[in-house]
RORO-383877 format. One record per atom (N, C-alpha, C): residue in three letters; x, y, z. Coordinates in steps of 0.1 Angstrom, whole numbers, plus 5000, padded with zeros to 4 digits. Layout:
# RORO-383877
ALAXYZ...
***
This chain:
# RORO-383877
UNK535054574520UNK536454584519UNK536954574505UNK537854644500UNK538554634484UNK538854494488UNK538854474473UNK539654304475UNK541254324471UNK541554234476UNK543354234471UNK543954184460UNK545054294459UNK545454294446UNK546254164447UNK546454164434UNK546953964427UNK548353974431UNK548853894437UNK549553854444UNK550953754437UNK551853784434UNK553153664430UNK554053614439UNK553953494446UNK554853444454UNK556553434450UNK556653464438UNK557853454431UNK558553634431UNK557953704437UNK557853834440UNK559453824451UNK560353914450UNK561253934462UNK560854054468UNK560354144465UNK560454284467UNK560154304486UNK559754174492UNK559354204509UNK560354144512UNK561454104509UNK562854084515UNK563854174513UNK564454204527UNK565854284523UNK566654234513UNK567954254511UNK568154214500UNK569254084501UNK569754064513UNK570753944516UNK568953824514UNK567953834526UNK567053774521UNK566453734511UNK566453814498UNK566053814487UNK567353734478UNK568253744481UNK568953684471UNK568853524472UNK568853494492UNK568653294493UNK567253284487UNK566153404487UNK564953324483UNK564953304469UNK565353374459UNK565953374448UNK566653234444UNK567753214454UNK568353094444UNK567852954453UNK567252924462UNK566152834466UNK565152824451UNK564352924452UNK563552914441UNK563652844431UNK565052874427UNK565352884411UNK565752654411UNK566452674425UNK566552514427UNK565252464425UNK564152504434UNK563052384435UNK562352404422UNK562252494416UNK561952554402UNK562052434393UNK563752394389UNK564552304384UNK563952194386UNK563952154401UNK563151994400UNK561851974397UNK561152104400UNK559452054391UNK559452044380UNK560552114370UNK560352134361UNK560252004351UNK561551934356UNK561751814352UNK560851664354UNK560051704361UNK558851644363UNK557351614360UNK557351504351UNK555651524343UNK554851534351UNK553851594345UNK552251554349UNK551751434350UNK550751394357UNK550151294356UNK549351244366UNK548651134369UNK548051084382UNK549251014386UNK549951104396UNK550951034404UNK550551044416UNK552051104421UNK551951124437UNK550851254437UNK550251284449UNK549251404448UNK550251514450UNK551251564452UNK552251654458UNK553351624460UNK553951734471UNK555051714478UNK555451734489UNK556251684496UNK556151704510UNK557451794516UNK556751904517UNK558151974516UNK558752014531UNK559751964535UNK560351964550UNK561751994551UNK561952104548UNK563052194551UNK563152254562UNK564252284569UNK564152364581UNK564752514576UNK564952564567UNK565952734565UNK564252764561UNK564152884569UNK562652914564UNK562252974549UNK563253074542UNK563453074532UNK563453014520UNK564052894524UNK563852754514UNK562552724517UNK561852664528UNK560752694527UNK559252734519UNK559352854519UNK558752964512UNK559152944500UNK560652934494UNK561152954478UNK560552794474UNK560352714479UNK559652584478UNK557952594473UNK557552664483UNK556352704482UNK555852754472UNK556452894471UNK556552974460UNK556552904442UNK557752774444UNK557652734431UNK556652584427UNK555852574442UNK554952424440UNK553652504435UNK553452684438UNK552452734432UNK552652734417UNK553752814418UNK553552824404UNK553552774392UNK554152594398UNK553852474386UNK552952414392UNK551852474397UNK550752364403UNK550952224406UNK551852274418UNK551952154426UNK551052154438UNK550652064444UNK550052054459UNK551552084466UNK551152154478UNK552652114486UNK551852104501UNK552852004508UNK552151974523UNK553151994533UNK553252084537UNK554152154549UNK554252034558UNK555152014565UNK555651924578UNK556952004584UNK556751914596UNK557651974611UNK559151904605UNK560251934599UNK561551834602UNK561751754616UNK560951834626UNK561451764637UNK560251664641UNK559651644637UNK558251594643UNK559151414646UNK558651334655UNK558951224661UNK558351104659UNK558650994660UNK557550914656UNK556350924661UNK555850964670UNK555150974672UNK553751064666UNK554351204662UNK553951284652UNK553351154637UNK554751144634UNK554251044619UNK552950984624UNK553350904630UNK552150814635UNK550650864632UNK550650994641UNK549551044638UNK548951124629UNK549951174618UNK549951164606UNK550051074595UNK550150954594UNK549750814588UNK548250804591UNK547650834605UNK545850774612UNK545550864602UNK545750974596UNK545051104592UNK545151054576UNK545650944570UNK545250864560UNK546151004546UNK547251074556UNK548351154547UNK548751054534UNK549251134521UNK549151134513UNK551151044509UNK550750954502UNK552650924500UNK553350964492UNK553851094492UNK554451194486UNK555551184489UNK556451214479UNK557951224477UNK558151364485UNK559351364491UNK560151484498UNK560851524493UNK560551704488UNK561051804486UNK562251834487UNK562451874497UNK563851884506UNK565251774501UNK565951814500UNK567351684496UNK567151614509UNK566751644521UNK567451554530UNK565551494534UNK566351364542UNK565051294549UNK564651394564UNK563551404566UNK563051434582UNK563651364591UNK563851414601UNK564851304614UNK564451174619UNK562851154617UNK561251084622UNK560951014612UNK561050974599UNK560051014588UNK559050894586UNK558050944583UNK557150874580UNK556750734577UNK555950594580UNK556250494571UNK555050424566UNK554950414552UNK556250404543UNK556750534540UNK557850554537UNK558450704530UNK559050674515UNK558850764506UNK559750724493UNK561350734494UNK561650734486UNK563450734488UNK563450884485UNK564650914494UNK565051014493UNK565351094482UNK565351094473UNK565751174461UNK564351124448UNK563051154453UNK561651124447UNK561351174434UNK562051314432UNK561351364423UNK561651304404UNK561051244402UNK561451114389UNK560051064384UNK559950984388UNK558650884386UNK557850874402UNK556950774400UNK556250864391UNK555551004393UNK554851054380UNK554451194380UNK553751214390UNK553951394395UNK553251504400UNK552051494399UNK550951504404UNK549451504403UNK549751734400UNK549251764388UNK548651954388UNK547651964391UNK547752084400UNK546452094407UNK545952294398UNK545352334389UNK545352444388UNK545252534400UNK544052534406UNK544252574426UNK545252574433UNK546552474432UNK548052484436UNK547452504452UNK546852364461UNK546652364468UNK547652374480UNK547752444494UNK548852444502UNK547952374510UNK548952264521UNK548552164528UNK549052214542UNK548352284549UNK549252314565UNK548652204577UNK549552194580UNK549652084594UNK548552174605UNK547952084611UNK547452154626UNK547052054634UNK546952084643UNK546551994655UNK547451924661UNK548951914661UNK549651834666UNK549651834689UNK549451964685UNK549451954702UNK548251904706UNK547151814702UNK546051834710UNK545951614704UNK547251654698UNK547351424694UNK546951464678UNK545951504670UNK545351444661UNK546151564651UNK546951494642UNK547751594632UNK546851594619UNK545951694612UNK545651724599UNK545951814592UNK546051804582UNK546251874571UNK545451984566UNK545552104571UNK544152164562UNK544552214551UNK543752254541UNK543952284529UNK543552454527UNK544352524521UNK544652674520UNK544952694504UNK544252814501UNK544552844486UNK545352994488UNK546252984476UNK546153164477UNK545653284480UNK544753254474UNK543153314473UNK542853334492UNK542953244499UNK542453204512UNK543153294522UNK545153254519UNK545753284529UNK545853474526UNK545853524508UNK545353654509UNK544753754512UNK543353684511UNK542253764522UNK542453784534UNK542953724542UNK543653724553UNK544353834559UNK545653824547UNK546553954550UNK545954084545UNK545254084538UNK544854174532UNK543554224543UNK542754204548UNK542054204557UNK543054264570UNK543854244574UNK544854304584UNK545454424582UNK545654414568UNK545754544565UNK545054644563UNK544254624560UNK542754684561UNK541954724579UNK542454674589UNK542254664599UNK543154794605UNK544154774598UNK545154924606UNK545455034593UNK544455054587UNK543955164581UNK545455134564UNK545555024559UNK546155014550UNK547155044544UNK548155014556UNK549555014561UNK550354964554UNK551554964549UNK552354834547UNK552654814564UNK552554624562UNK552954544575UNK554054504572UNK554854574577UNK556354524579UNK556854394595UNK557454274590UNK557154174605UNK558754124604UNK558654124619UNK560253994622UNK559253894627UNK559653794619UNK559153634620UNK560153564628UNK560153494640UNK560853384642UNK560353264648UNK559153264641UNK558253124641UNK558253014629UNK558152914630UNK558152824619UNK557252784603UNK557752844593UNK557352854583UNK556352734578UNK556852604588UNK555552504579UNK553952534588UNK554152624603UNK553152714612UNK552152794604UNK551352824603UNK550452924596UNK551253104602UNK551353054617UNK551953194625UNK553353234617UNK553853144610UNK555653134603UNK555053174590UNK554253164586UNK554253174571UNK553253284567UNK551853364573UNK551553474574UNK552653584570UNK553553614580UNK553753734577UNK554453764567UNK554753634557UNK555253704542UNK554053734532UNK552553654532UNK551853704527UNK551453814528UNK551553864539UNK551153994544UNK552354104540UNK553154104539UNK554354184533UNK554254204522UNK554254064513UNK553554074498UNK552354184497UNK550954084506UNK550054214498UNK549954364503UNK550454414514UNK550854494520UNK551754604516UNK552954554507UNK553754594503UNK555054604515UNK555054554524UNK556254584537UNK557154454531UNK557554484540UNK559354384542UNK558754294557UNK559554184557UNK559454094570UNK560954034568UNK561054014578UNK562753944581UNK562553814588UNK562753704584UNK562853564588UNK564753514598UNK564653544608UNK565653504618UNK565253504633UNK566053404637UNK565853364653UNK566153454659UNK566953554657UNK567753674670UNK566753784664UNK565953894673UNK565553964669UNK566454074662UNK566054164652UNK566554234639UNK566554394647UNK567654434636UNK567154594642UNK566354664632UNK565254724643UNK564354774636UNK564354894628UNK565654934624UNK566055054617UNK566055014598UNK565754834600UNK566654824587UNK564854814584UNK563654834589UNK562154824582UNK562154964576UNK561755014567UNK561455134559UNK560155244571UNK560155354575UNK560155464585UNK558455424578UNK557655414570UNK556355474568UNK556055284567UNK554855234578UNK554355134577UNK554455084593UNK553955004596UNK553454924610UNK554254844611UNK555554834624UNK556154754625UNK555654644632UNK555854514632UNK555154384638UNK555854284641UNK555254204651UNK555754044657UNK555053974661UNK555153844662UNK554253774663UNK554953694680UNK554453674689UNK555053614701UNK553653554708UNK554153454716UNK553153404728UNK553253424742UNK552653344752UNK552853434765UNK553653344769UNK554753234768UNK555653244774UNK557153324769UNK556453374758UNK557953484754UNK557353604757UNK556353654762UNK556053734770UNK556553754785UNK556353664791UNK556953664805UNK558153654801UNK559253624797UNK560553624794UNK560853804792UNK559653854784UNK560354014777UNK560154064791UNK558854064797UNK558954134811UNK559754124823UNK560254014823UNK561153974835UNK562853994824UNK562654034815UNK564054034807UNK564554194812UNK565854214800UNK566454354802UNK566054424792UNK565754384778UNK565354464767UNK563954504761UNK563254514774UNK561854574773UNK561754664764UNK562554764768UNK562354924759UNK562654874744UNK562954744737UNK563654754725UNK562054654718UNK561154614730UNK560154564724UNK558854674724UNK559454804731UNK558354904729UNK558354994719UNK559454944710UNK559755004696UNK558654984686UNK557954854685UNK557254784678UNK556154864679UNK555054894667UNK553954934662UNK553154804670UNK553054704666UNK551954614671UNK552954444675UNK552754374690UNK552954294688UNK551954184693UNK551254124679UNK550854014679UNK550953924693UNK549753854698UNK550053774713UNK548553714706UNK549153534705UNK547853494706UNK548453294709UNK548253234700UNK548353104704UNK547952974714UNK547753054726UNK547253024742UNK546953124749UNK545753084753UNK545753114763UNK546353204772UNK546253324776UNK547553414785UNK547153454797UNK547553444805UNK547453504818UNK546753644822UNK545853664826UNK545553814828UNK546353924838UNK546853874846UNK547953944852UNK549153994842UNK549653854836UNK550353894826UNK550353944816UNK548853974812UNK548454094807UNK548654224813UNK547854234825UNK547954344825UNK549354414830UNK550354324836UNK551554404836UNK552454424824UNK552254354814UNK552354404796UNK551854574798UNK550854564800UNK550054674798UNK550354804806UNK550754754821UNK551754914829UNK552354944823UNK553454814817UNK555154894812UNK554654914798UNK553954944795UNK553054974780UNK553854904766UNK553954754771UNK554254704759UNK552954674744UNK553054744736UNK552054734727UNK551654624715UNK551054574728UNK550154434728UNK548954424717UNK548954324711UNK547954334702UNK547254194701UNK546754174714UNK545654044714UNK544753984704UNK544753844700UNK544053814685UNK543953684692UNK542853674678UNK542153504675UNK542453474664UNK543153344657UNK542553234649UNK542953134651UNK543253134640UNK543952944638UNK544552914625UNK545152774622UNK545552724610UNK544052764602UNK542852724606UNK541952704597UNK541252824594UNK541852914595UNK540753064594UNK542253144589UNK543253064581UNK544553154579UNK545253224590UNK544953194600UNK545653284614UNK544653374615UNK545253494620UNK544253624631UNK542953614622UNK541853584632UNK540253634624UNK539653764633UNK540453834648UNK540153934657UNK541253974660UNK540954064665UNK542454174665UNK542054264679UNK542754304686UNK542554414697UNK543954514694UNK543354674691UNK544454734683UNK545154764699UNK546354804696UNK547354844709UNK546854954713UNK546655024709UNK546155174716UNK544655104724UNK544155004722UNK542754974728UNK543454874739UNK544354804739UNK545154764751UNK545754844759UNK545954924756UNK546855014765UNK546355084768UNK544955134768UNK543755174775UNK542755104786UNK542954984784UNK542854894794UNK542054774791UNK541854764779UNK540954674772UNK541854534770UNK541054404779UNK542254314775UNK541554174773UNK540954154758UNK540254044751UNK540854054737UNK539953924727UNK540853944716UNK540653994709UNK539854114705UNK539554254695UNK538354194693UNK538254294681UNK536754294673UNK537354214657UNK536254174652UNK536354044637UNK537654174628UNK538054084623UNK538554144609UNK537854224597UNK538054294589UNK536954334580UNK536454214571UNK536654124572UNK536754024561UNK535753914570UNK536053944579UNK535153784591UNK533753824593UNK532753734604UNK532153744606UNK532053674620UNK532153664633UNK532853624645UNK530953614656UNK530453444657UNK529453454663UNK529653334673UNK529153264679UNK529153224692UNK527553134694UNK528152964691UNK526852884689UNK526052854704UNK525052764703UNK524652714714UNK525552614723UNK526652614722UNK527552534731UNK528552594736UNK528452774729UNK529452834735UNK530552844725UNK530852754714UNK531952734703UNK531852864696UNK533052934694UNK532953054684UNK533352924671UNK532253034661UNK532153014650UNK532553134638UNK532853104626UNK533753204620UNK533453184605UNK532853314601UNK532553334583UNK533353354577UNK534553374567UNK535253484564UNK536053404548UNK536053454536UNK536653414524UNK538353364525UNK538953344545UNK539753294541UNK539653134551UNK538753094548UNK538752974557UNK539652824548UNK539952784556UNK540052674548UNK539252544542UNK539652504531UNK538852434523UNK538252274525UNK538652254538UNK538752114540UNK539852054547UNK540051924552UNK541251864552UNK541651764545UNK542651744542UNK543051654537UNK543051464540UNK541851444529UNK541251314528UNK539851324533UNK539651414537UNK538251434547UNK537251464538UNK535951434538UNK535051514529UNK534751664537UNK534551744528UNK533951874531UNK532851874535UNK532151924549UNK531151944554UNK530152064545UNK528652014546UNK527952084542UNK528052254546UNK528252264557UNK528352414564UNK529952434564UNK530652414551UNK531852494551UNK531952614549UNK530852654550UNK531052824552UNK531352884563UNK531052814575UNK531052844584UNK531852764592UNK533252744597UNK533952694608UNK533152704620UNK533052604627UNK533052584642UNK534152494650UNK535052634659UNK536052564664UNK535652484683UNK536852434684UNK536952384696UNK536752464706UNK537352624704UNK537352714714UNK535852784721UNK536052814733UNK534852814736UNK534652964740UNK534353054737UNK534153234734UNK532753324739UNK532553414742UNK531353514743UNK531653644734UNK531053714729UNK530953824726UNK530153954739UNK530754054736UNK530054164748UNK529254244733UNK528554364741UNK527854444732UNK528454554722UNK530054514726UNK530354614720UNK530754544706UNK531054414707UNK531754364696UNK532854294698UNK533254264710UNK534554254713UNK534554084718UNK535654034711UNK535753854712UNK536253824729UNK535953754735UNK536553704748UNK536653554749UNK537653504748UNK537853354752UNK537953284765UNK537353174762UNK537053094776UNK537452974778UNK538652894765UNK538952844766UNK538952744760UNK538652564761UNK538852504748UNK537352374758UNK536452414747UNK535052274748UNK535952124747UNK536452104741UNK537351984743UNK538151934754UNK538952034766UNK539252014776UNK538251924788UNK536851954787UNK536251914797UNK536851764803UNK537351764817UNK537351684828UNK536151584834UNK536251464836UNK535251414844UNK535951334853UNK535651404868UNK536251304879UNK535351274891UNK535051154887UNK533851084902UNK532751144898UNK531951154884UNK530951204880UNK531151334878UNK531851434883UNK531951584880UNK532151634869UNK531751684861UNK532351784850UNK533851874857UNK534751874853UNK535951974859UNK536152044844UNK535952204846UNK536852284833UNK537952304836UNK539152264831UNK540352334833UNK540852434837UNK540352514823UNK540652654823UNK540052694835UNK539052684840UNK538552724854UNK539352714867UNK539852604865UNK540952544878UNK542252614874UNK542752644860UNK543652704861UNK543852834864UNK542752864863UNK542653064862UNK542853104878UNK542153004885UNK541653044900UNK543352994905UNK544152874902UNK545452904905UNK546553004902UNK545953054895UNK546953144887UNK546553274893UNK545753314900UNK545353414907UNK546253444919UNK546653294921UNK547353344937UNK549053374935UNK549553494946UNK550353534942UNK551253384940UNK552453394930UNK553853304933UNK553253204920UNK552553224919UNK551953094904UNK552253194891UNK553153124884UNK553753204875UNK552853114864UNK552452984864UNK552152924850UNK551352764856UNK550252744847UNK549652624854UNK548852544840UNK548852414837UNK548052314829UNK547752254836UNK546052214836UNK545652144844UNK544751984835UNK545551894843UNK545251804831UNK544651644838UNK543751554831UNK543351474838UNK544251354834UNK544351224841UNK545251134848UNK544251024849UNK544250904840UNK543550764842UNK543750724853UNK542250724866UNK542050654877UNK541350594876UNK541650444888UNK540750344888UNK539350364895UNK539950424908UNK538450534914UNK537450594902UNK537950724902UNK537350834901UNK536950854886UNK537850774878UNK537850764860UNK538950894858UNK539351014865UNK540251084861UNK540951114872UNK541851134873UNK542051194884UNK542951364878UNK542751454887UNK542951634885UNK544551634885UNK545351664877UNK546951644881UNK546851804874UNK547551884882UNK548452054881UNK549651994877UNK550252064864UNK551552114863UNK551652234862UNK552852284875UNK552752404879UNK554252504880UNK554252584875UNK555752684877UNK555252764884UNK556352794897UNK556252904906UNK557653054899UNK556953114906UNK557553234904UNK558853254917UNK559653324914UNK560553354921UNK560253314940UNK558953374947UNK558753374956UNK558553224966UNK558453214978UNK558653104986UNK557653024991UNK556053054981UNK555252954983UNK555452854981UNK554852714989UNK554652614988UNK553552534982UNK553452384978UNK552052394974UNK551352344979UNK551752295001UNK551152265008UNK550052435011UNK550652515013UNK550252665015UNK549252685006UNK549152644990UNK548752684978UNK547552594980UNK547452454982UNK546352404984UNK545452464997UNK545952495005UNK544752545013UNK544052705010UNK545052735006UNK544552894998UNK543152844986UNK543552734978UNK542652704971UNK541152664977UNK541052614987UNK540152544997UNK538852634995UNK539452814997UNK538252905000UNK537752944985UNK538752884976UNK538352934960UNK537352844950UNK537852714952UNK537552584943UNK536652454952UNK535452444948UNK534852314952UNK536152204953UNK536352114963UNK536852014965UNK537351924957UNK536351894944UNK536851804936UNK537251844927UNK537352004923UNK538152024914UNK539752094920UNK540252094931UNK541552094936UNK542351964927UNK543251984921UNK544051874916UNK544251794932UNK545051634924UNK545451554935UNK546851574933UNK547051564928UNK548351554922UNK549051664920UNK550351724920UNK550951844917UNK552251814909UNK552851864900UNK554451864898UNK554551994891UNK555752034899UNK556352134897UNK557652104888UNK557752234879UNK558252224867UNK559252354869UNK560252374860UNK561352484855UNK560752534844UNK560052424835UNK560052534824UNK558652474819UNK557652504811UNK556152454808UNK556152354800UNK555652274797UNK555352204784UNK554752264775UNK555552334768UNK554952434759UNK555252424739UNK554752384731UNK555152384718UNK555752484711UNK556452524702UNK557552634693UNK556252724696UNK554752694688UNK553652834688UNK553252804702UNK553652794715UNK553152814725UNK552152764728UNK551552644723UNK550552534723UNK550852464737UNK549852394740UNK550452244748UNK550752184743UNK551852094746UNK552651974741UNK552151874747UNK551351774739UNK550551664745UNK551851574748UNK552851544736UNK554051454735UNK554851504754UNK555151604756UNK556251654770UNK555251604783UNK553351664780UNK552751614793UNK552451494794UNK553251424780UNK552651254787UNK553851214793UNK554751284791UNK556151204797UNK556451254808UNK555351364815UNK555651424825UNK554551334838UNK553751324831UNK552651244839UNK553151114842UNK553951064832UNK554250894835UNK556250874844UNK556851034839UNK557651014852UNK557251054866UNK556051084870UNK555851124878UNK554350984884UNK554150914877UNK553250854880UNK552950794893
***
């Protein structure tokens, strides 16, 4: 693959031009306060927690280019969050942002940090992206320029060296929120950062229009009215969780052009891709590697992942000997053709009364029967059994029960993996990227206890 050309985050040219002018005088602000700021063995960084995604980015943009560290956080994250970002032995950096996070951290510096003492320069101008919060354990991974543009550059490269033009309305401190301006940059496209989708007239006619969505804003577009306005799109990105195969494949009748993928925070986002023309053909896993990856599958079933944009470590952590090589949680096969298939997450495994229980197994087989629109299957401290099987379950429009649902189950599922427990929900416990929300399923489990 060509390598990619060098890249300036201080670049406007992939913003329209209302965009371009807030990233502009953002910039020019956070610019001002590094400037004023010595070097030295200070604080390692900064912690930058703005919610305008733009500021964001113009944040970002100027902690590279005075070699700052910067460390992305949620404004909204809760005590809870902190918490679990203090265990992870996070760094006590001054906040970027004028204002304090809603939650913030303790100890925190005072609000207006940038003074004394000095900035720690990093020539590498390390970026710090948050991960893990839905699964309890929040870290830091560490990402270079260098890292997150092989990446985009590699995507582009994937659809024949397109400009990627994207509407973003995912969260910039997200890897998924912050992708698609690198990719615009090296790409040469435009991306638009707002909550209401944009019209797609104002992207320039020659380049790949794109979005990035998960499957519960998938079931929303299908059961919505403006389907035809999402069949405008060149490619829309679907990855984060886990998705339904029904809900695939009825994506796939009304030929919405789906473009199923793998990564994560730690592989820069997408490391597999499935092009929409190979969806809409009837193909429905998560593509074949990137030009840039190398996508293989250990003795436990863990996909593992080669590729020049992995990340460097986490923060505080020592670097493993085999950092060439990621091995994630998720648990994958490869077919002969090439093509990624996920199975789920090696971390979920259940034990109740001696049994191994897979989730994802119990979920899939509920999700089969008509009227189950959405299901997490999660275990529940017993005094018996050591876990007990608790379904949180959304029905679909129709008039099943889950006295009916449990017997339907009877001829599908050994006994002990039938949940004991059921609650039925309006809406999923689901995070902004379409994660599980460990924080909503504990408070669902303990009002329901």
């Amino acid at each position: 693959m060509v390598s990619a050309p060098e890249i300036d985050l201080r670049n406007t040219h992939c913003f329209l031009p209302e965009q371009a002018h807030a990233f502009s005088k953002h910039f020019r602000e956070a610019e001002e306060r590094l400037k004023t700021q010595p070097s030295g063995q200070g604080y390692p960084g900064v912690l930058i927690c703005a919610r305008s995604p733009l500021k964001v980015l113009a944040q970002i943009a100027a902690c590279v280019t005075h070699q700052v560290p910067a460390f992305l956080s949620n404004p909204d994250w809760g005590s809870t969050e902190w918490a679990q970002v203090n265990q992870c032995n996070a760094p006590n950096v001054p906040i970027f942002d004028g204002s304090s996070p809603s939650n913030p951290p303790h100890p925190l510096p005072a609000e207006k940090p940038i003074g004394k003492p000095p900035l720690t320069r990093d020539p590498i101008a390390t970026l710090y992206i948050p991960t893990g919060g839905s699964s309890g354990k929040i870290k830091f991974a560490a990402h270079t320029v260098e890292s997150l543009r092989s990446a985009a550059q590699a995507l582009s490269h994937f659809f024949d060296d397109q400009p990627i033009h994207s509407w973003s309305h995912l969260p910039t401190y997200h890897v998924s929120g912050l992708m698609p301006w690198i990719r615009a940059l090296v790409s040469e496209g435009k991306v638009i950062y707002s909550e209401e989708s944009p019209d797609l007239a104002q992207f320039p006619k020659a380049g790949l229009k794109t979005t990035s969505i998960v499957g519960t804003q998938l079931a929303r577009i299908l059961t919505g009215s403006q389907k035809s306005y999402w069949e405008d799109y060149d490619a829309i990105f679907i990855g984060g969780s886990p998705v339904g195969r029904e809900l695939l494949e009825d994506a796939r009748k009304k030929s919405l052009p789906l473009a199923p993928c793998y990564g994560s925070t730690e592989t820069a986002a997408m490391i597999t891709c499935l092009k929409p023309q190979e969806f809409l053909q009837g193909r429905i896993n998560a593509g074949k590697p990137l030009p840039h990856a190398q996508v293989s599958i250990d003795a436990t079933k863990r996909i593992q992942v080669a590729a020049p944009s992995l990340f460097k470590g986490y923060w505080n952590e020592p670097v493993s000997k085999d950092h060439d090589i990621y091995t994630s949680d998720d648990l994958g096969s490869i077919d002969e053709a090439g093509y990624l298939e996920i199975h789920g997450r090696a971390d979920r495994i259940l034990i109740s009364g001696g049994e191994k229980i897979d989730p994802s197994q119990v979920e899939g087989t509920i999700q089969s029967i008509a009227g189950v629109a959405d299901t997490f299957v999660v275990g529940e401290a017993h005094p018996e059994w050591g876990q007990q099987i608790v379904c949180i379950i959304k029905m679909d429009d129709s008039d099943i029960s889950i006295s009916v649902l449990k017997e339907k189950l009877k001829a599908k599922l050994t006994s002990f993996k039938i949940p004991k427990k059921w609650i039925l929900v309006d809406t999923m416990p689901y995070t902004v990227q379409g994660k599980r929300d460990s924080a909503q399923i504990s408070t669902l489990l303990k009002t329901h206890a």
